[in-house]
N, C-alpha and C positions, 0 to 999 in steps of 0.2 A: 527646451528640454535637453538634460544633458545627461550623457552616459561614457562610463567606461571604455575607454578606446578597445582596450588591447586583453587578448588570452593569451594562456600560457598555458603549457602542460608542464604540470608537475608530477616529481615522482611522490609517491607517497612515501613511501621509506628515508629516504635522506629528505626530502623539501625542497631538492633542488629544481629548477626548471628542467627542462629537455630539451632541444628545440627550438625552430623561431618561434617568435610571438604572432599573431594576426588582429585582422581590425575585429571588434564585436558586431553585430546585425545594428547598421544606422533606422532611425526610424522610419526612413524609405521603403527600405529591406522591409523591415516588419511587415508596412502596411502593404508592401507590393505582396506577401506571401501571404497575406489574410486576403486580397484583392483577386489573389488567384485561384483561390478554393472557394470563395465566394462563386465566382466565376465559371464553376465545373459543380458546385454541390447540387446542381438541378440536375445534371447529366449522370454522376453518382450515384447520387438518391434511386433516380429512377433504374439502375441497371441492375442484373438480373443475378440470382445468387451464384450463380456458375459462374458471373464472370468477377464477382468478388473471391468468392473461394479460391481461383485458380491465383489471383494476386497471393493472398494469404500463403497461398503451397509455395508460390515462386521465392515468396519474402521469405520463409524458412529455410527453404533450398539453398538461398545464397546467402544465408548467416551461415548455416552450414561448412559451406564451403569455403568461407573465409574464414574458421574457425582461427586455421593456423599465425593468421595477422591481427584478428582481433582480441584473441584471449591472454596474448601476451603483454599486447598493451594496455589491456585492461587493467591485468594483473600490476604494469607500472604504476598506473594512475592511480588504482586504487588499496594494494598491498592484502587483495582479500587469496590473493593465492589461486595457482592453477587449478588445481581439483576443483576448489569450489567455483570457480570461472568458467570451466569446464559446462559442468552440472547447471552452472545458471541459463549457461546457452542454450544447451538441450533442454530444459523449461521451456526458453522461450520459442524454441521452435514448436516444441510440442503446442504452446498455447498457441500460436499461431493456425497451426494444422486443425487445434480443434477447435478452434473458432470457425475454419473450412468447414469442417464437418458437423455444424451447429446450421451455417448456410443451406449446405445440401439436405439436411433434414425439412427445413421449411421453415424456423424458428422466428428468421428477419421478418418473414412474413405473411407470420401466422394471422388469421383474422377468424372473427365470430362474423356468422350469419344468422339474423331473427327477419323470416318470413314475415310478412302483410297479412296481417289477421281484417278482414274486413269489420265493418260497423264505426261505432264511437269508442270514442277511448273512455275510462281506460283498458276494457278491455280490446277495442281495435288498438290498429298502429299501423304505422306507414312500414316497408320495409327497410331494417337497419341491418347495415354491415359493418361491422367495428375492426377498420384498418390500423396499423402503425407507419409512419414516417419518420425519414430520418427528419433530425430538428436543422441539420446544418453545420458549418467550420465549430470543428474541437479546438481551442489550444487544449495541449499538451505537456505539462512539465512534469521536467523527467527527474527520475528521484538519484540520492546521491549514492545508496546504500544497495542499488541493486543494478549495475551499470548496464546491463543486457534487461533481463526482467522488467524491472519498472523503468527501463529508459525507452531511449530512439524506436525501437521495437516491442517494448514490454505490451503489456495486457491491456493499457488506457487506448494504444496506437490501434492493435487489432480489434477492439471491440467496438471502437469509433469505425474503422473501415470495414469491418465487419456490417455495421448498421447503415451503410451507407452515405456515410458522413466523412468529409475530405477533414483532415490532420494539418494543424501548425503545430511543430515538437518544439516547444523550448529547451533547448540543452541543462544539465548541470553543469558549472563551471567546477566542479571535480573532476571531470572526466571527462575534457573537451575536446580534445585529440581521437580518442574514441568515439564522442558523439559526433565529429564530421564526419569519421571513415564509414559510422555504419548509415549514416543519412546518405551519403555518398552513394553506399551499395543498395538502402530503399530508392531512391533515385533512378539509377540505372535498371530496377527491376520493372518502376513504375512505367518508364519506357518501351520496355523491354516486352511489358503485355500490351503495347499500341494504346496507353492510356495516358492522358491530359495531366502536365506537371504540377498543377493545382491539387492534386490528389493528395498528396507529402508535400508539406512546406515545412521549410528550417529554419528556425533562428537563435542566435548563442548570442549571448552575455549578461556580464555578473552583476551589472548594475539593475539596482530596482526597479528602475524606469524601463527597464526593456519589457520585462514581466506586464507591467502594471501600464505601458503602450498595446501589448498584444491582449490584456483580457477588456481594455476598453474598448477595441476596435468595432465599429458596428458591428459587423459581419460574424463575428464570434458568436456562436450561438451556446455555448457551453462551454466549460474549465473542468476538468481532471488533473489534479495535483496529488501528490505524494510528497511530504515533507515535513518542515517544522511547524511546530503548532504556532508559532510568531509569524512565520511566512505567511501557513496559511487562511490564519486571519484577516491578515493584512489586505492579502489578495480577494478573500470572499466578501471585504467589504466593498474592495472596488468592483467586482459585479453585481455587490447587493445596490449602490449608488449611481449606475448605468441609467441613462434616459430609459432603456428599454431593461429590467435586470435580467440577469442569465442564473440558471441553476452552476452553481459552483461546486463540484463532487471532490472536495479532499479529507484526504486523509491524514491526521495530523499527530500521531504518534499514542502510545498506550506505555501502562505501568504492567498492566496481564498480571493478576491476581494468582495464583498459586495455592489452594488450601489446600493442607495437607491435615485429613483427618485421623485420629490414633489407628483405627480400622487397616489404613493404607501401611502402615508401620511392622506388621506383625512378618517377620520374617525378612524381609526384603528393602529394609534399612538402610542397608550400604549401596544398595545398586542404585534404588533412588537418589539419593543424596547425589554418587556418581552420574547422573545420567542429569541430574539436572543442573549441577555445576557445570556440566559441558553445555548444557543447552545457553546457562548466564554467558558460558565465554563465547557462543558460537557465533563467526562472521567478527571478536571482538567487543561482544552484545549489539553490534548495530543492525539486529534487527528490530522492525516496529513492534513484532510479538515476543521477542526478549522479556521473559520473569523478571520483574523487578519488584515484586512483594509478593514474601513467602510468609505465608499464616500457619502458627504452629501452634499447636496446644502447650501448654505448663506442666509437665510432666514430666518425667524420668525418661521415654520413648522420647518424647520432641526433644529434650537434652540433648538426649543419642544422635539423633536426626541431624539438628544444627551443627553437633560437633564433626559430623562424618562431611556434612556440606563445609563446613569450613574447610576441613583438611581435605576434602576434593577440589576444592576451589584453587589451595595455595598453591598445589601440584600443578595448573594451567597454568601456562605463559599466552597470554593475549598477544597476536600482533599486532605488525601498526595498526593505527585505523585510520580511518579513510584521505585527510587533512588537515592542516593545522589546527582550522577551525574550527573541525569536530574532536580533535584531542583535546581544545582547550576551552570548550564548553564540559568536554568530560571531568576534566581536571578540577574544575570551580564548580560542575555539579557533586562533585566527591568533598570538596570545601568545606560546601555547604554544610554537606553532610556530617563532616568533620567536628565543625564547630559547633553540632548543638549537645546541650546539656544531657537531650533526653536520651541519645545513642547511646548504645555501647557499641564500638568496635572490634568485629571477631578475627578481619584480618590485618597485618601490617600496613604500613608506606605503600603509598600511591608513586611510583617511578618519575620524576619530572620529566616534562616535554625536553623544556631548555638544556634539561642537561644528556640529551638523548636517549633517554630509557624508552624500553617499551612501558605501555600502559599496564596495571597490575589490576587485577578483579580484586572490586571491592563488596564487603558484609558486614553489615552492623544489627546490631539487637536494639528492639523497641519494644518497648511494652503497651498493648494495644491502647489502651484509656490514653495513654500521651500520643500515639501516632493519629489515633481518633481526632484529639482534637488541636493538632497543629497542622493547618491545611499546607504548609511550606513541603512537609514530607511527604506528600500524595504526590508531586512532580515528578515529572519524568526524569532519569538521571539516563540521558542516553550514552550505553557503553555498557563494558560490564562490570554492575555492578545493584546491589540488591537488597532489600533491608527484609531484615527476619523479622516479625510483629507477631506477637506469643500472647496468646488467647486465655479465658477464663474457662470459656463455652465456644459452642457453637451457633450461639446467638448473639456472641461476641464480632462471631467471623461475619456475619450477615452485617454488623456496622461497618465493620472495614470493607464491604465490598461497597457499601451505601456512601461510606466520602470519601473512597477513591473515586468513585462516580463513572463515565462513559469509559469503555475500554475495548480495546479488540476482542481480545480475549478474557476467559477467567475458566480456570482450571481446579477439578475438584476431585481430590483424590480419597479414597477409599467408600465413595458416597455407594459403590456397589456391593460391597462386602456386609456378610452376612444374610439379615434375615430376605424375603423377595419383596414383601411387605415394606417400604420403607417410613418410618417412624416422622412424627410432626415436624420434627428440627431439623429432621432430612429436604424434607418437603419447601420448610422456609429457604433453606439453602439454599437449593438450587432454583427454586424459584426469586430471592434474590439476586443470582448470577445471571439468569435470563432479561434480567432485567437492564442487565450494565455492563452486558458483552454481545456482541456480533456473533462469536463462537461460545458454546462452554464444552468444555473437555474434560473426560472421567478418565480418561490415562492419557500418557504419554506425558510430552511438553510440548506445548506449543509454538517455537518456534518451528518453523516447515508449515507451508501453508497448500494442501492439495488447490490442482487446477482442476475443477469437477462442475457439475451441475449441479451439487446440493450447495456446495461453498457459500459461503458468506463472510467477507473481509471487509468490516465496518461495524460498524456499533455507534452509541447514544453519543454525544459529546462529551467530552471532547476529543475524543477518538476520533468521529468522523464529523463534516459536516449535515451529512444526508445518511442518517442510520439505518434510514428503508432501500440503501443501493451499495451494490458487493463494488470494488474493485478489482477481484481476484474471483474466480468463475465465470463460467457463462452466462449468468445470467447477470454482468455487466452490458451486458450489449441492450439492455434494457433504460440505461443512462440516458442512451442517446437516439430514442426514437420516443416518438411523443404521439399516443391514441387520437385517432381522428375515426367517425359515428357520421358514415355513408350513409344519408338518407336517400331513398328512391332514386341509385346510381343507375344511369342507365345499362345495358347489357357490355358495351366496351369496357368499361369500367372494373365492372366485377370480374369481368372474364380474365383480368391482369392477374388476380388470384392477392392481394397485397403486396404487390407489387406497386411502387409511388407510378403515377404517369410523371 
């Protein structure tokens, strides 16, 4: 097996390196850190939520406090800018905290109790108590696009130790320099609460082999990924192909549908348009719930609509984005798009990498019957950029939401307006949105993704792989504990309360 020696931290903005280089995690390394949460996940499992919670509060505490070292280098690695570097952190502590405060309520370890009805079944029964368990070692791969949130710390880390399940984090090699300092500071906290270094394992590097070493490891009892849809393929088939398979929880990108019906139009035209050309450039479009097909009816108002998004668009300057090699997946996804017949394009030239431009938002016009059936245009073009698809009907819009197919999101505008009663073609509507999104949304934009207990971040394929589990909410921490149906436990047992022994 051979892998990638050496990381680097780059800057995002010039390309350049920073820094020394270092070796990447040998397959030693790997196996020694699956070996060691192996080795504590019984110890884990069984401990009590106070003393998980108190980890969670410590691990928030000291991102916190290191905000001042971390958010700048972040901001090097990945060019998404302080404010929003800022904000991301404060997410992740919050998600952190309230993952605490998920423990303290009883959630890890909630259980049903059904009393011993004497006689024969079916109406007798023995007495059942229906506990949860954690399943055992997470890997963790950390996503490229959200350095704090879905990384070293993000929502996969806490809801995995949350459940009581010890963490291997696979780094991004985007933002590697970052991903040691904050494992660095999980480390020292891990310590820090008199608890077993097996809890938080680390391992970095870019090469495939390191990835597809740590999700075969025995011991791996599940995967949490956030990524590309090629990655996370790849990777789900190598736990689908395991001696023993593992559930594989990723999340692998979305287009987020947008209908915009005439209803939503009447007055407030331009602010839409503005609000959601900011939402196409926000973070540079790299985020997963990024608009990237806007449905518009053939009208005089959607004219309006389209021309006012265009000319909000032009107005945005995108920054860099994240690394080479998501500029220039961006770039060839804009090509693409370029070179078909059936486009029209509403804005200019795309900036070239090579020649140092920033990236430019891109918009083009399709007319639904042809976006319908060339399934090349239903891809995701990650970045910003977004194709207008101009409707006959509203039962036009229900195909395009039908072969864009699985998606994070799908957003429905003006489906409340008017009568209280909503009409048949209202009805299809959103009952096709339900069906090929994880969210659906009647205002706003969907990028910004609350951290709540109703949340639901995942959807049908190929959005997610497992579309009955959130990444983003509380009730991920449901990932990673697996139902277990206590028959006739004896009184020590139950008395744990769902607590593992």
């Amino acid at each position: 097996m051979t892998m990638s020696s050496l990381l680097q931290s780059i800057d995002a903005r010039s390309g350049q390196p920073t820094g020394a280089s270092w070796p990447a995690s040998t397959p030693a390394q790997i196996d020694a850190a699956v070996a060691a949460a192996a080795a504590v996940a019984g110890q884990w499992g069984a401990s009590p939520a106070a003393q998980r919670a108190a980890l969670l509060r410590a691990l928030a505490a000291a991102l916190e406090a290191e905000r001042e070292t971390l958010v700048p280098l972040a901001d090097r690695e990945s060019a998404l800018g302080l404010p929003r570097l800022n904000g991301e952190l404060d997410r992740t502590a919050f998600q952190l905290r309230g993952f605490a405060d998920v423990l303290e309520r009883g959630d890890a370890h909630a259980s049903l109790d059904d009393p011993a009805v004497a006689g024969a079944p079916p109406a007798g029964r023995p007495r059942l108590t229906r506990v949860r368990v954690p399943v055992g070692p997470v890997a963790m791969f950390c996503a490229s696009n959200f350095p704090f949130a879905f990384s070293v710390l993000g929502g996969d880390t806490a809801a995995a130790l949350a459940a009581g399940c010890p963490v291997v984090v696979k780094a991004h090699p985007a933002h590697p320099e970052l991903s040691r300092k904050t494992a660095a500071l999980a480390q020292r906290v891990v310590a820090g609460q008199g608890l077993p270094a097996g809890i938080f394992g680390f391992i970095e590097g870019a090469a495939i082999e390191t990835g597809v070493r740590l999700v075969q490891a025995e011991a791996i009892a599940a995967v949490a990924f956030t990524g590309s849809f090629k990655g996370g393929i790849a990777l789900a088939k190598v736990a689908a192909e395991r001696p023993h398979p593992i559930p594989f929880y990723g999340e692998l990108g979305s287009v987020n549908p947008l209908v915009v019906l005439p209803a939503a139009l009447h007055g407030n035209s331009a602010e839409l348009a503005q609000n959601l050309a900011s939402s196409i450039c926000l973070g540079s479009g790299q985020f997963c719930t990024s608009p990237g097909v806007i449905v518009v009816g053939k009208d005089a108002a959607g004219d309006a609509f389209v021309g006012a998004l265009a000319g909000a668009l032009h107005a945005l300057a995108p920054h860099a984005m994240l690394s080479a090699g998501v500029r220039s997946a961006f770039d060839q996804g804009v090509a693409r798009w370029r070179a078909s017949d059936k486009l029209k394009p509403l804005l200019g030239e795309v900036a070239r990498a090579d020649a140092g431009g920033l990236p430019r938002p891109y918009l083009a016009e399709v007319d639904a019957a042809d976006f319908i059936a060339d399934h090349s245009l239903h891809e995701e073009v990650f970045g910003a950029a977004a194709l207008v698809v101009r409707i006959d009907s509203p039962e036009q819009a229900q195909q395009v939401l039908r072969v864009v197919g699985g998606s994070l999101t799908v957003t429905l505008w003006g489906v409340d307006a008017g009568s209280e009663t909503p009409d048949a073609a209202t009805l299809e509507l959103v009952r096709a949105a339900t069906k090929v999104a994880g969210r659906v949304l009647f205002a706003g934009v969907p990028t910004g993704v609350a951290v709540t207990d109703a949340q639901h971040h995942g959807g049908p394929f190929p959005a997610s792989t497992q579309p009955f589990s959130t990444s983003v909410g509380y009730a991920a921490l449901d990932r990673f504990l697996r139902p277990v149906a206590l028959q006739d436990a004896p009184a020590w047992l139950i008395a744990r309360e769902g607590v593992p022994c």
